[in-house]
N, C-alpha and C positions, 0 to 999 in steps of 0.2 A: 504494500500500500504506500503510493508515496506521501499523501497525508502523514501519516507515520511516521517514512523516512525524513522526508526533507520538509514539511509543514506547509507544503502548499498544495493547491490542489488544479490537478490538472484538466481536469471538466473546462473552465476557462478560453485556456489553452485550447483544446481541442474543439468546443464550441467557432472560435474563433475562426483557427485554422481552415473548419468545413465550410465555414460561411464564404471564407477568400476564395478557398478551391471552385466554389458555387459561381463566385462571382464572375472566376475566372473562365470558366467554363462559356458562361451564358455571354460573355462580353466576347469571346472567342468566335460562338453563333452570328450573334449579331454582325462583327464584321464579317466574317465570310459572305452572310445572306446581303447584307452592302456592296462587297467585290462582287460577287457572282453578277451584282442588279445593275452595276454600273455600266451607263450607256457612252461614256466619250472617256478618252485617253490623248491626252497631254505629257510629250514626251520631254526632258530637262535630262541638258547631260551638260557636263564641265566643259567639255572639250579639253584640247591641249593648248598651256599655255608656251607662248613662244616661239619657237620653231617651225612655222606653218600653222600653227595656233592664232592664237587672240593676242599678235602682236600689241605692243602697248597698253595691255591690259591685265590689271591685276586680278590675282585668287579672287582676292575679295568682292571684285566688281562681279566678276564670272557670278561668287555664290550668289548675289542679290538678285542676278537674273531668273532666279527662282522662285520669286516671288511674282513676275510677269507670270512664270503659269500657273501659277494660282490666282490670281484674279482672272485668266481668262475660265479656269475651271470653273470660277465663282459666277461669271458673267454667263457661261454655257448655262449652269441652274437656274441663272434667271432666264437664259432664253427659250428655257427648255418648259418655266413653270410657269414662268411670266406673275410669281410670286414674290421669290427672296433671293439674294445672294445666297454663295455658301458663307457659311460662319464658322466650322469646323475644319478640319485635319488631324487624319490618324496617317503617321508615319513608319518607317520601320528605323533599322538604326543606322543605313546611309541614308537616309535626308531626313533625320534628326540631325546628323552631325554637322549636317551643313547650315541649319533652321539654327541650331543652338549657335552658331559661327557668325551667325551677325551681328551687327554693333547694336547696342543697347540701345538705339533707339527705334531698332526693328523687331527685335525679339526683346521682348523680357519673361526672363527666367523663373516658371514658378520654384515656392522652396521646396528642396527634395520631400516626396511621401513618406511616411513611417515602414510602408510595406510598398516595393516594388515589382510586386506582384501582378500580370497582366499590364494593362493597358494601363498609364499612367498619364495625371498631367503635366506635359511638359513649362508653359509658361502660351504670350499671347502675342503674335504673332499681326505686326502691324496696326495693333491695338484692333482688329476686325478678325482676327481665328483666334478659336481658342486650339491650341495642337495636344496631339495625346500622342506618346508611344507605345509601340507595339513590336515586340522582338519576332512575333511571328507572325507580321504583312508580307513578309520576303516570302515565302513559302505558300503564298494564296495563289491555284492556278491562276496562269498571266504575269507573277509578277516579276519585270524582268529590266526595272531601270535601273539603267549602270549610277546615278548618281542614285538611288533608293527610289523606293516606291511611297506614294502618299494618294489615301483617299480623302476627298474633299464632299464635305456635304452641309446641309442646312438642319439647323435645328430651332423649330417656333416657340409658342410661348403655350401652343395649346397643341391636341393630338394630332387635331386635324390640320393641324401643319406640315406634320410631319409627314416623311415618306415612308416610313417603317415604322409599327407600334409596336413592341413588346408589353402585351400584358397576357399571360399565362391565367392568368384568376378572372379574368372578363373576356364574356363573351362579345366579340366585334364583328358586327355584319359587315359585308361588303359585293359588290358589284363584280359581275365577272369579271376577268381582266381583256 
């Protein structure tokens, strides 16, 4: 009993633990049924700088041009809903490392989570995304950008905003597709 042994109890502990596994699990769902739904692809790569490269131009400019595709992926969801921009980005961990690479008045850094467990938030991203990480975007059939992979999406203030509802406990009608 480790009550006994060591005076604490591990109930807690493992309450805890299944809840993250849970969460991890169902945040895992969701992005995939995102990947699979997504209708346009916007491709972002470094290029080489230099020699046949981006003459006269620096790392750092190259990484900012990253952010041009993400306002056109933003600009596609409104053309597509004629609703909202996107407001979101889940990324993997090359285009996090480029996202976390810009100067602070592009990205700001949220503070590290307790548990980095699944999907995390990263910080906010031209003050219009909020970005989350994900170590396993890379491995979503399709995903194949050499600077990393990011999905870009909109999230409202009510459901029917939304392009995707997760609720397991309510039943939601809906219209063939």
């Amino acid at each position: 009993d480790v009550m006994a042994e060591f005076g604490v109890s591990l109930e807690p502990n493992l309450v805890s633990g299944c809840a993250e596994q849970m969460n991890f699990e169902i945040a895992r769902q969701l992005i995939r049924t995102m990947w699979n739904g997504a209708t346009g692809q916007d491709i972002f790569t470094i290029g080489t700088i230099g020699a046949g490269g981006f003459t006269g131009v620096t790392y750092l400019d190259r990484i900012k041009d990253i952010t041009a595709t993400l306002n056109g992926s933003s600009n596609a969801i409104w053309s597509a809903t004629q609703k909202a921009y996107g407001n979101w980005v889940i990324c993997d961990e090359g285009a996090a490392t480029l996202i976390e690479s810009l100067p602070n008045g592009l990205f700001v850094a949220a503070p590290p989570p307790a548990n980095l467990m699944g999907l995390v938030f990263a910080g906010t991203l031209m003050g219009k995304y909020r970005v989350y990480k994900d170590i396993h975007l890379d491995k979503e059939t399709g995903a194949t950008g050499t600077a990393g992979n990011m999905l870009v999406g909109y999230k409202g203030t009510q459901f029917f905003e939304a392009g995707l509802v997760w609720a397991p406990q309510q039943l939601f009608y809906t219209t063939a597709p």
